[in-house]
C-alpha positions, 0 to 999 in steps of 0.5 A: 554926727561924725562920719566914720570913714573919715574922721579916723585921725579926730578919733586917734587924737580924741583918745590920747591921754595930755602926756601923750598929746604934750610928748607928740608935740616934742616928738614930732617937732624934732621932723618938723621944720619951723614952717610945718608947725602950723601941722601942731595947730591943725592937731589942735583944732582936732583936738578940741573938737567935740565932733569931727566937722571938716568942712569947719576945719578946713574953713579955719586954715584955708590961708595954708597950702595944705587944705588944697590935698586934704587927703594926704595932710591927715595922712600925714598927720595921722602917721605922725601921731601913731610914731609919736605913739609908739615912741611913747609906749616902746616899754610900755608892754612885753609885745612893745620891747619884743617888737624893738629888740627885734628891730635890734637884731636886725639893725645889728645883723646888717651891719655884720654885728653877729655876736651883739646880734646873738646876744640881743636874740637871747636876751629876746628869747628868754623874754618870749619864753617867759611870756609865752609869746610862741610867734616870737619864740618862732621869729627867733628861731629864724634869726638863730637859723640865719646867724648859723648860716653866715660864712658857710655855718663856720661857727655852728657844729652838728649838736646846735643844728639838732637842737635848732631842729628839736627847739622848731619841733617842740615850738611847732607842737605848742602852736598847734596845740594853741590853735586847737585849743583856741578852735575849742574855745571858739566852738564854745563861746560862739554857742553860748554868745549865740543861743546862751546856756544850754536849755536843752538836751541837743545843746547839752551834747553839743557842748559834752562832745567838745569836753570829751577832746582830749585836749581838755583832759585834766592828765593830758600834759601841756607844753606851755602855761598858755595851754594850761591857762586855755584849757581851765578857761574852756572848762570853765565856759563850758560848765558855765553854758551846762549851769554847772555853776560849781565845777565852772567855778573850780575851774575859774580858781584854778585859773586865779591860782596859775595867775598868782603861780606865774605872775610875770607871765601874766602881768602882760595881760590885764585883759585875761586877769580881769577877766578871771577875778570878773568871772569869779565874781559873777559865779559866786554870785550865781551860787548865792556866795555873796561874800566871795563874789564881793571879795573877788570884785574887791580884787577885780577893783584894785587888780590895776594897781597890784598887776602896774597895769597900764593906765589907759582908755581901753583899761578904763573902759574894761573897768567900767564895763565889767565892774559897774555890770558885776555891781549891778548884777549883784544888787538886781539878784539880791533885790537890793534894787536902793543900791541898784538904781544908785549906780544908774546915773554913772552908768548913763555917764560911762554909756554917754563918754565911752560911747560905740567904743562899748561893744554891742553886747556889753551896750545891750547888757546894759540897757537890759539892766538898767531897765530890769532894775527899774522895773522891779523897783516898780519904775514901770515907764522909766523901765519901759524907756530902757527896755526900747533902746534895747530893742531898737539897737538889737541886731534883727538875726540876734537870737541872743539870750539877751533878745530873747529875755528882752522882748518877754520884759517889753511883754510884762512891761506894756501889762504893768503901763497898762498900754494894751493895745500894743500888746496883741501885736507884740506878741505875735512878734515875740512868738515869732521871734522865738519859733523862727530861732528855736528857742521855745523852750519849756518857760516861754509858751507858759509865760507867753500863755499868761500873758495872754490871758492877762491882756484879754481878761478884764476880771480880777479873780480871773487874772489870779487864777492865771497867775496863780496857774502860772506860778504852780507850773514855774515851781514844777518846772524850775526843778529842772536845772536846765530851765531855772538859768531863766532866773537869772535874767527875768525873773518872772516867778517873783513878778507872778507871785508879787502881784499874787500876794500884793507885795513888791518883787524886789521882796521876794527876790530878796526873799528867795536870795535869804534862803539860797544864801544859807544853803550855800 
């Protein structure tokens, strides 16, 4: 396996696109002299390996003087390829041309070009306005300040200086207010990354005190479109960890309605457009409101084409992460589990080619649906494969939502292969697991205590009275909202009354979906 600390230049060229790789050819050789051409050739044999082998790279151009200093060839090299890059991509983003007009205002400054300077300042300033980059709107500033000093402030009367200050002030407020708002949604996510939506009542008032900042008041005025966008997005998070799935819902329209509203300010952001229409999807598939979710899926779908968003490998990882787990997602609470193990050979592709590029939780979310969808199409030993690689690739301080539901999925699956032995063991260590993070919630001692029963118990009537016992105590206790998130995830009272009633889980899913459906 490539070692990661130095196969840093094979990953940067590994991931260019052809157009990319043929423009780094005509861009560097205009600094290459005809004898350091023979740096294309190493680029090459970097690029067309599968894995980063130095030794066998350095073997191949032994003949050349720069195997003997290594070190500083892919130095070199690397630095080339980031200039080829960004020479590349100067347009290709509002942050890109902001960067180069910068550069502008500066060259022009130098040269004592103080009007073409001033004329580029403005033009970069409405652009960073319209986008609401407020670091850029600050460096601006600075400039507009050091143009007004040239030739003792000849040019600049008392009213420009007022307004320069008022401009910092106002400019100054909107980045506080960014940063407070940011800490906000921090405080939020890192609840629900850590310990998921709220279960009980110190959860609940955690997140109730951080909607009462005023910041997050629906009449308090925000000073930039950002904000707006921030504070519906932090409401929506929040109401989402609470299981208010409607108000988490109206909040994530209000967003996808700013985005239409400002559509220049957010065509520079594939990742919070995305992010939006793949919200939305996942929501209404929650509330049961299956044709919304697949509308807004649609949109996530064809939102590159109608947001001309950048074609590149971090988009198209984006795509396949939420769009194939969306898909999933909603074939698995449908229990329409045909379609969901239609979808595992592309994700096992996508998994395979994206490889650690895929972040941990997404990776994990994963695994965990490959191997529920397998386990309620009743693919017990395929389901317990997936549900290892979960676990093995779990962090041990991972106290997540996903680690939890994971390991109580690995109980019901050693029940379901029948490997008993290994059972009394993996209890313990899910009980401990779920003591040592506080996370004994009302479900888990039920289900923990049916599956001990199930293991010890040898007899057929008994194991019915257990499950049947179990069943009674998951209706009385999916009354509280605060406990039926856990549906979400691992439905265990469609599992128990499967094996009650001698019919496949996926029935009683779809069952259940049927009736939420036409309530909604």
């Amino acid at each position: 396996m490539a070692n990661k600390a130095h196969d840093h230049l094979h990953r940067l060229i590994r991931s260019m696109t052809k157009a990319e790789k043929r423009y780094f050819k005509v861009h560097s050789g205009r600094h290459l002299s005809d004898g350091e051409r023979r740096y294309h050739r190493l680029f090459d044999a970097i690029a067309a390996a599968e894995e980063y082998d130095e030794a066998t790279i350095i073997q191949r151009f032994s003949q050349e003087a720069f195997t003997h200093r290594f070190a500083i060839t892919k130095r070199r090299l690397y630095e080339t390829v980031l200039a080829s890059l960004e020479a590349f991509h100067a347009e290709a983003s509002v942050d890109a041309r902001l960067g180069r007009m910068l550069h502008e205002v500066r060259i022009l400054h130098d040269r004592s070009l103080y009007p073409e300077a001033a004329k580029v300042l403005q033009s970069f300033t409405r652009l960073a306005r319209t986008h609401d980059r407020q670091p850029m709107l600050l460096a601006a500033l600075e400039w507009e300040q050091r143009l007004a000093e040239r030739n003792g402030y000849a040019h600049v009367l008392p009213e420009d200086l007022e307004r320069m200050h008022q401009d910092r002030l106002s400019l100054d407020a909107e980045l506080r207010e960014l940063n407070d708002l940011w800490e906000l949604k921090s405080r939020i996510f890192l609840l629900l990354y850590r310990k998921g939506q709220a279960r009980d009542k110190d959860a609940v008032d955690q997140l109730q005190g951080l909607l009462a900042d005023p910041l997050l008041q629906e009449d308090r005025p925000l000073g930039s479109v950002k904000a707006r966008y921030l504070r519906d997005h932090i409401r929506s998070a929040a109401s989402f960890a609470l299981n208010d799935l409607e108000r988490c819902l109206r909040h994530l329209q209000a967003n996808r309605a700013l985005m239409e509203q400002e559509h220049d300010r957010f065509s520079a952001e594939p990742q919070t457009v995305l992010s939006v229409l793949g919200n939305l999807a996942f929501v209404c598939t929650a509330l049961g409101r299956f044709d919304e979710a697949r509308e807004h899926l649609d949109a996530f779908r064809s939102a590159p084409a109608r947001w001309s968003m950048p074609e590149n490998e971090d988009l198209d990882i984006k795509l396949f992460n939420t769009s194939y787990s969306l898909e999933l997602g909603m074939h698995l609470r449908t229990g329409d589990v045909d379609h969901a193990l239609e979808l595992v050979p592309a994700i096992e592709r996508g998994l395979e080619r994206y490889g650690d590029r895929i972040g941990p939780l997404r990776r994990a979310g994963f695994l965990y649906q490959l191997a529920y969808a397998h386990f309620m199409a009743g693919r017990m030993d395929a389901a317990l494969r997936w549900t290892n690689r979960l676990l093995d690739g779990l962090r041990a301080d991972d106290a997540s939502d996903l680690a939890a539901t994971g390991r109580m999925l690995y109980l019901a699956l050693l029940i379901e292969t029948g490997k008993l032995d290994l059972l009394p063991y993996a209890l313990r260590n899910t009980e401990r697991f779920l003591q040592n993070r506080a996370r004994m919630y009302a479900f888990e001692p039920h289900f923990l205590e049916l599956v001990r029963l199930l293991g010890r118990s040898t007899d057929s009537d008994q194991r019915q009275a257990a499950l049947q016992r179990f069943l009674e105590q998951m209706t009385a206790l999916l009354q509280n909202p605060l406990e039926r998130t856990v549906l979400d995830q691992f439905d265990a009272w469609a599992w128990a009354g499967g094996k009650v009633g001698g019919k496949p889980m996926a029935e009683l899913v779809r069952q259940r979906m049927a009736d939420m459906t036409r309530a909604a």
